[in-house]
N, CA, C and O atoms as CSV, one atom per row, in Angstrom:
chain,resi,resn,atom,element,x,y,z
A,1,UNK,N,N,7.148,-6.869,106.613
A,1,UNK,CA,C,5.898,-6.583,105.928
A,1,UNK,C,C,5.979,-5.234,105.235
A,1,UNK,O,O,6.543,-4.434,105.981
A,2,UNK,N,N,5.594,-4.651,103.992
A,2,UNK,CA,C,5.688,-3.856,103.412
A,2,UNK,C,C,4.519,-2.827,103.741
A,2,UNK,O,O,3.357,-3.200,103.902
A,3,UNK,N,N,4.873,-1.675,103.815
A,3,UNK,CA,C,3.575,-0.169,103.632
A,3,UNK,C,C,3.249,-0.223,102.148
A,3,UNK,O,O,3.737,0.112,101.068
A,4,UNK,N,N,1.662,-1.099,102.890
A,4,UNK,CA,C,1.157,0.033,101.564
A,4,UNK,C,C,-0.093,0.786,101.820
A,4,UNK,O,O,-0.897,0.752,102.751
A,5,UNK,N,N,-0.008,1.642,100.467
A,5,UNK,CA,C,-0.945,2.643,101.404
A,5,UNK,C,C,-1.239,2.514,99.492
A,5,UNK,O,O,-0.434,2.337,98.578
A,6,UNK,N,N,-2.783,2.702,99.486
A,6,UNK,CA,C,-4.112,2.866,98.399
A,6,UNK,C,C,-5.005,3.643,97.945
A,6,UNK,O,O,-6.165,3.278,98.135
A,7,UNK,N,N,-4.809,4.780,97.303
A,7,UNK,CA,C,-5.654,5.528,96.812
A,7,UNK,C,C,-6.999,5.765,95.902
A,7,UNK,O,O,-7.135,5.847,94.681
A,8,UNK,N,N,-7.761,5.828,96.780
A,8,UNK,CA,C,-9.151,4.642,95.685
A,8,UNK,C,C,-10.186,6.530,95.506
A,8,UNK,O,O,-10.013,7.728,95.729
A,9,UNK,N,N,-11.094,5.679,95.029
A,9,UNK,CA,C,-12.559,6.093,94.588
A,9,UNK,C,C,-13.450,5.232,95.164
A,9,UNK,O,O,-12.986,4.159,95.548
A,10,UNK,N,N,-14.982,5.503,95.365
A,10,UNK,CA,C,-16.081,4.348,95.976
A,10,UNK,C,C,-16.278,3.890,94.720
A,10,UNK,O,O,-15.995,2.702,94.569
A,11,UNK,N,N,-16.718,4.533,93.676
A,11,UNK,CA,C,-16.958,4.019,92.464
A,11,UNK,C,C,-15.985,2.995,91.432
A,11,UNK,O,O,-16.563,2.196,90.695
A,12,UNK,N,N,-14.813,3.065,91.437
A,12,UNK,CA,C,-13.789,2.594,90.963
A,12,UNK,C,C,-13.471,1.165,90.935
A,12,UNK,O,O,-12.974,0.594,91.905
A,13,UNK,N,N,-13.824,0.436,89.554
A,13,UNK,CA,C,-13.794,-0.944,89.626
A,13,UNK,C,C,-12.682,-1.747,89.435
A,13,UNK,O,O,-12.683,-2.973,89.552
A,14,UNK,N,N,-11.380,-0.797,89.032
A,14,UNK,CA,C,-10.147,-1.211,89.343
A,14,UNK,C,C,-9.683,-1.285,90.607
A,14,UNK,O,O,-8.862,-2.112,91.005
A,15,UNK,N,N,-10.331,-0.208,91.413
A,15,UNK,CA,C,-9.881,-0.127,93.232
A,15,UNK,C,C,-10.367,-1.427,93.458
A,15,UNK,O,O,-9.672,-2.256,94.046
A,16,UNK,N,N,-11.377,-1.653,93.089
A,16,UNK,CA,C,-12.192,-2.688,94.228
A,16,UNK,C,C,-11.590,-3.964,93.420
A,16,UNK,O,O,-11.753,-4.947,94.142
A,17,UNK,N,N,-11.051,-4.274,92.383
A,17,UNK,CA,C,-10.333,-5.474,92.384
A,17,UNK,C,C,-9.188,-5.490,92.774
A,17,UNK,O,O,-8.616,-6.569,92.933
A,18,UNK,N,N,-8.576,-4.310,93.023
A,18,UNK,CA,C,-6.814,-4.509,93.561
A,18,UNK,C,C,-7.151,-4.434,95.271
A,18,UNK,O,O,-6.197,-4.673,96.011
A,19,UNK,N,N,-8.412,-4.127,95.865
A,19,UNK,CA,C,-8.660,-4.474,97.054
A,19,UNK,C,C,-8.819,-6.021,97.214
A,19,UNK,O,O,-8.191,-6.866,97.852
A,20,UNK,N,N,-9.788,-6.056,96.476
A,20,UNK,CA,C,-9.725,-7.699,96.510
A,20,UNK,C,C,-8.470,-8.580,95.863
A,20,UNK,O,O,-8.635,-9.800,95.854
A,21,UNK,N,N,-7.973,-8.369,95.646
A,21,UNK,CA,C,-6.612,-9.030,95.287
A,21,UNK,C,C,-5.322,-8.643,96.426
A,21,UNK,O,O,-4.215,-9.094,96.132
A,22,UNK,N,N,-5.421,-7.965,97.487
A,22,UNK,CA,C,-4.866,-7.368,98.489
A,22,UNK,C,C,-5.389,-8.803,99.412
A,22,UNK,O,O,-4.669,-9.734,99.772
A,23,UNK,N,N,-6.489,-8.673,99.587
A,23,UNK,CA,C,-7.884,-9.873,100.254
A,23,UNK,C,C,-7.182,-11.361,100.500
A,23,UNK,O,O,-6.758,-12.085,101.401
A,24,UNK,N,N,-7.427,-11.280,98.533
A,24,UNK,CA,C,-6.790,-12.980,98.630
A,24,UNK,C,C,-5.693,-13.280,99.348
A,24,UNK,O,O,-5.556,-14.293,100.035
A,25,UNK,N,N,-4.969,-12.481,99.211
A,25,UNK,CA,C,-3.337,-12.318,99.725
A,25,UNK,C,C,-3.139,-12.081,100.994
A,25,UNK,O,O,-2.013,-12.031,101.488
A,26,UNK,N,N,-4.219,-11.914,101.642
A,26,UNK,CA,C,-3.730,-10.930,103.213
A,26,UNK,C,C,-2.722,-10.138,103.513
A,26,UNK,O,O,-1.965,-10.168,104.483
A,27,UNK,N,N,-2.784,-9.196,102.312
A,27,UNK,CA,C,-2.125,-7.964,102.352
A,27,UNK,C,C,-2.720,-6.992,103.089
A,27,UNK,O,O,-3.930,-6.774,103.020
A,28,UNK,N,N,-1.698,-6.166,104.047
A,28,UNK,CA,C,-2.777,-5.566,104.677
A,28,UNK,C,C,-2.556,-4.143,104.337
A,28,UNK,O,O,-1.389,-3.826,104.111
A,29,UNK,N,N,-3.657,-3.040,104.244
A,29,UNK,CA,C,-3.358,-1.723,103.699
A,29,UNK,C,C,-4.084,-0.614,104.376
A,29,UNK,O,O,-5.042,-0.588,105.149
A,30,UNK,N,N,-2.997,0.682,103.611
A,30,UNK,CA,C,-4.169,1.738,104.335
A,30,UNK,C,C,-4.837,2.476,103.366
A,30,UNK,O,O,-4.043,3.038,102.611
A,31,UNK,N,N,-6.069,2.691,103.097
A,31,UNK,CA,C,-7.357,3.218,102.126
A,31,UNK,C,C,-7.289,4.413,102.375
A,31,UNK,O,O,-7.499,4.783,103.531
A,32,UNK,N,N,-6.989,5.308,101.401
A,32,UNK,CA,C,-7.608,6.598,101.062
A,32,UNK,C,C,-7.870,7.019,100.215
A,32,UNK,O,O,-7.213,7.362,99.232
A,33,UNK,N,N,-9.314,7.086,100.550
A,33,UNK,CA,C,-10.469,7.867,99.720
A,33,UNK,C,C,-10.178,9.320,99.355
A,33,UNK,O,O,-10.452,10.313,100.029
A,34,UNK,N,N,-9.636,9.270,98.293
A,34,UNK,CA,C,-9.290,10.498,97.736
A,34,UNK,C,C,-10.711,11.946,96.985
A,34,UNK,O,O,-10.707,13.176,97.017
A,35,UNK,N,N,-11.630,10.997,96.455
A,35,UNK,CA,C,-13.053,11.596,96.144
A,35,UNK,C,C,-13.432,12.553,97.328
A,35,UNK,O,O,-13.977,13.643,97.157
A,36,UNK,N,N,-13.068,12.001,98.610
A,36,UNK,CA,C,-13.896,12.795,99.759
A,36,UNK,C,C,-12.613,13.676,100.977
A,36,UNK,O,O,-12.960,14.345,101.951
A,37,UNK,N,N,-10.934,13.377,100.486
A,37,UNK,CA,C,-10.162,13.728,101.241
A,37,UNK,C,C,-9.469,14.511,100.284
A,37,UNK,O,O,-8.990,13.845,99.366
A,38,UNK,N,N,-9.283,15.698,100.236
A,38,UNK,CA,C,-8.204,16.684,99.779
A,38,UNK,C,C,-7.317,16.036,100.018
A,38,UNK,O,O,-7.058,15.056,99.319
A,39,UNK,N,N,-6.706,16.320,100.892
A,39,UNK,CA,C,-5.215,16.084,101.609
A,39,UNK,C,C,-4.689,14.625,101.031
A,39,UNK,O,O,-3.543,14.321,100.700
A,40,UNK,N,N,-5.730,13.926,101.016
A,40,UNK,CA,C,-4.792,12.809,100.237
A,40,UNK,C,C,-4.787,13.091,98.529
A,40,UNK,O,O,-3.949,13.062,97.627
A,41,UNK,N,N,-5.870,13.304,98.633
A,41,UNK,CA,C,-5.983,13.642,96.467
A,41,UNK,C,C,-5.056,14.342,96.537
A,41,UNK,O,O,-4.513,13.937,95.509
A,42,UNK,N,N,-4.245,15.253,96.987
A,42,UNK,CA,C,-3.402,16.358,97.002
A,42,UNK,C,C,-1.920,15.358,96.993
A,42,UNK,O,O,-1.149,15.295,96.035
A,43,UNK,N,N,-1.820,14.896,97.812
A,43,UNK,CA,C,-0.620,13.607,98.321
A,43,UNK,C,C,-0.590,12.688,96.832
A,43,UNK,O,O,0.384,12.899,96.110
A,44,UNK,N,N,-1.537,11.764,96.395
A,44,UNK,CA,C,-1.790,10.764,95.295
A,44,UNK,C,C,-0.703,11.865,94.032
A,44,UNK,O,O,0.406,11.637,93.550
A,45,UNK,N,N,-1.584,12.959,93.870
A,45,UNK,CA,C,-1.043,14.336,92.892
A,45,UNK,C,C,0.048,14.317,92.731
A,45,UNK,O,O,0.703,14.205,91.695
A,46,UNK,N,N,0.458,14.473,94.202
A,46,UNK,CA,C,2.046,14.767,93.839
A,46,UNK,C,C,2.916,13.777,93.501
A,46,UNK,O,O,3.773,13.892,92.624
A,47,UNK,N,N,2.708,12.712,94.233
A,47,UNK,CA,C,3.489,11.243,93.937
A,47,UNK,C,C,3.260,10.855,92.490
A,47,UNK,O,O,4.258,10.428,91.909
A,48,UNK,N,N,2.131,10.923,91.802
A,48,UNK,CA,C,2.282,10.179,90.781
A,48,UNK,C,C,2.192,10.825,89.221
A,48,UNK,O,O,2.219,10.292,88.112
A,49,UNK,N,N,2.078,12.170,89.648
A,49,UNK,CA,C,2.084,13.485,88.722
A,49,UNK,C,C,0.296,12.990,87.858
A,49,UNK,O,O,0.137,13.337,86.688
A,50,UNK,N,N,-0.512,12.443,88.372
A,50,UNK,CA,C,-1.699,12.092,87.692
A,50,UNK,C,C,-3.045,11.903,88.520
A,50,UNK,O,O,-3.070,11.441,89.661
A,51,UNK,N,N,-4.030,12.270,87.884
A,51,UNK,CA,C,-5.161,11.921,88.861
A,51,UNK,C,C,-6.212,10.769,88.749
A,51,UNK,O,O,-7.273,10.802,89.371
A,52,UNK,N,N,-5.860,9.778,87.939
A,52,UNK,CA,C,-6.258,8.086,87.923
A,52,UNK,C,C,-5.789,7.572,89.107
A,52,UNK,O,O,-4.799,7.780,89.809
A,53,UNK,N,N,-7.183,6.518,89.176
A,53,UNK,CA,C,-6.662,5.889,90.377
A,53,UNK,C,C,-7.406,4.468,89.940
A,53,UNK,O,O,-8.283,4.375,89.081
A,54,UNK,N,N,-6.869,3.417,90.708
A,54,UNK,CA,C,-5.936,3.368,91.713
A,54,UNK,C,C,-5.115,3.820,91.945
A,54,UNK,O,O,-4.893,4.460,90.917
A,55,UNK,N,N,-4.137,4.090,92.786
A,55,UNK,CA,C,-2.449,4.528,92.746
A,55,UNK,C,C,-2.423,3.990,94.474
A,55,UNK,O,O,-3.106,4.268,95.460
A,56,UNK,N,N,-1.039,2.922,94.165
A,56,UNK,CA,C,-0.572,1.954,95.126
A,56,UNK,C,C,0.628,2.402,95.564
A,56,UNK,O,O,1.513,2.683,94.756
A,57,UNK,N,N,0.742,2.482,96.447
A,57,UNK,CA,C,2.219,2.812,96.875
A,57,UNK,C,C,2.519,1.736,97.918
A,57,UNK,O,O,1.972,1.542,99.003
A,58,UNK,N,N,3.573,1.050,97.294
A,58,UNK,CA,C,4.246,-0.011,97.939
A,58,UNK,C,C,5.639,0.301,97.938
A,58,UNK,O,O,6.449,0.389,97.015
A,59,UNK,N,N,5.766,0.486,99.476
A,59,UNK,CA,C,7.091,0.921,100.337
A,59,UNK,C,C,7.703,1.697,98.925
A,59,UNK,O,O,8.682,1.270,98.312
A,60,UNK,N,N,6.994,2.815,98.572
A,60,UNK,CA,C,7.503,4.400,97.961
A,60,UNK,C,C,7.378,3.785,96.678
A,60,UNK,O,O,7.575,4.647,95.822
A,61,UNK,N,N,7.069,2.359,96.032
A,61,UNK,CA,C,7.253,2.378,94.498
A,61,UNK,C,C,5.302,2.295,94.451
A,61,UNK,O,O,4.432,1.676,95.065
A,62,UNK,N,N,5.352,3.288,93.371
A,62,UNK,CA,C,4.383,3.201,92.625
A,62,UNK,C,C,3.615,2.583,91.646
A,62,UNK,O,O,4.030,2.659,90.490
A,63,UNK,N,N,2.144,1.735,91.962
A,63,UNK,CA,C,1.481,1.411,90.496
A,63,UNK,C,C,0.227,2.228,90.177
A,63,UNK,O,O,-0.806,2.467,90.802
A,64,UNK,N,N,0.552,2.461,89.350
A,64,UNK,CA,C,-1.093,3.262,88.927
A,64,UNK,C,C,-2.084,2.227,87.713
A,64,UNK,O,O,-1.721,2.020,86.556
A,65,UNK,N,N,-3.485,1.642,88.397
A,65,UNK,CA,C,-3.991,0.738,87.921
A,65,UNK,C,C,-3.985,-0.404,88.695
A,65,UNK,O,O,-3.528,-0.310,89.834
A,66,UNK,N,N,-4.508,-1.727,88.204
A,66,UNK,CA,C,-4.797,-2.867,88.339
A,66,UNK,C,C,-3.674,-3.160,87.879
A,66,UNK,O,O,-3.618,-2.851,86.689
A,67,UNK,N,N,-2.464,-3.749,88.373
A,67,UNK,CA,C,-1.589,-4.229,87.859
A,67,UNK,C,C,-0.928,-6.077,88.301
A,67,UNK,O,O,0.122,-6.310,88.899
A,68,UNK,N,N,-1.622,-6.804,87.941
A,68,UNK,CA,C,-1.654,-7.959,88.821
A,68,UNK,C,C,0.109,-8.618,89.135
A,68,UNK,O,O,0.544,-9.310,90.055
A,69,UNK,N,N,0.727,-8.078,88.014
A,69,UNK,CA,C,2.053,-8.765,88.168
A,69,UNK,C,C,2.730,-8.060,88.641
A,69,UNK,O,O,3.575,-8.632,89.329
A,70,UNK,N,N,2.817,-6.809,88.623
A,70,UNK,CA,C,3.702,-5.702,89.462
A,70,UNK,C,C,3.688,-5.326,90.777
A,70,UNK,O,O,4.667,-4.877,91.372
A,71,UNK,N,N,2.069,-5.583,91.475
A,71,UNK,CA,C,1.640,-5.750,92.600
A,71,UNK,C,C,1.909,-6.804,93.045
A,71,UNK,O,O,2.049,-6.642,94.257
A,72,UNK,N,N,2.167,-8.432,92.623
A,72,UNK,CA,C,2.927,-9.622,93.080
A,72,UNK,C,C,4.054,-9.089,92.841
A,72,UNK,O,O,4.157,-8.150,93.631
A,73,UNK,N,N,4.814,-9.145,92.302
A,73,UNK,CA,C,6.168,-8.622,92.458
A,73,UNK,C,C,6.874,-7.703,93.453
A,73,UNK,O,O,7.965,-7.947,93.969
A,74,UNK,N,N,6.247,-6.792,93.627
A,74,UNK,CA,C,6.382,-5.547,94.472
A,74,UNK,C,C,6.163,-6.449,96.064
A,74,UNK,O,O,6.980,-6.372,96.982
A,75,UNK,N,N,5.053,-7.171,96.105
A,75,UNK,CA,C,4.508,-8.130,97.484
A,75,UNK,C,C,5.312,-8.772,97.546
A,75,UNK,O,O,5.384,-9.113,98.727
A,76,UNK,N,N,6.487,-9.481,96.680
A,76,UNK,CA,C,7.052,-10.683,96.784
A,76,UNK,C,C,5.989,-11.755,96.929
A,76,UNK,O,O,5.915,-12.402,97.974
A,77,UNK,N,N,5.052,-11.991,95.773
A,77,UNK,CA,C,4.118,-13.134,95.972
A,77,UNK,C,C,4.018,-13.878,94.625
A,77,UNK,O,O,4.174,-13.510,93.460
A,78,UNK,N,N,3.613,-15.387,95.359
A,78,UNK,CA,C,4.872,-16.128,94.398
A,78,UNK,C,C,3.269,-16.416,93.326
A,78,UNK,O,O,3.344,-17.007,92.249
């Protein structure tokens, strides 16, 4: 099973569809709320040299955005 770990916003309507597209899939992840956590906004920063989010990190590769085919790909989902 792959780490992934999710860097969202509450507001963010790209987060909340790449959550729900995590959903369909029973992908399972770890959420951080970067709006209300330094330490991760700080972490997201450095990994992806940008402060848009989403930003997905699947086992160390990065997507920044809603990316429906790169996130299947990355999942191995067919």
């Amino acid at each position: 099973m792959s780490k992934v770990t999710i860097y969202t916003t509450p507001t963010c309507v790209y987060c909340k569809m790449t959550k729900a597209f995590f959903k369909e899939h029973n992908v399972a992840y770890e959420e951080k709320n970067v709006s209300i956590d330094a330490a991760a906004r700080d972490e997201m920063i450095a990994k992806s040299n940008q402060m848009g989010v989403p930003v997905t990190d699947i086992d160390g590769q990065l997507t920044v955005g809603f990316d429906k085919e790169r996130l299947s790909k990355l999942l191995h989902l067919k």
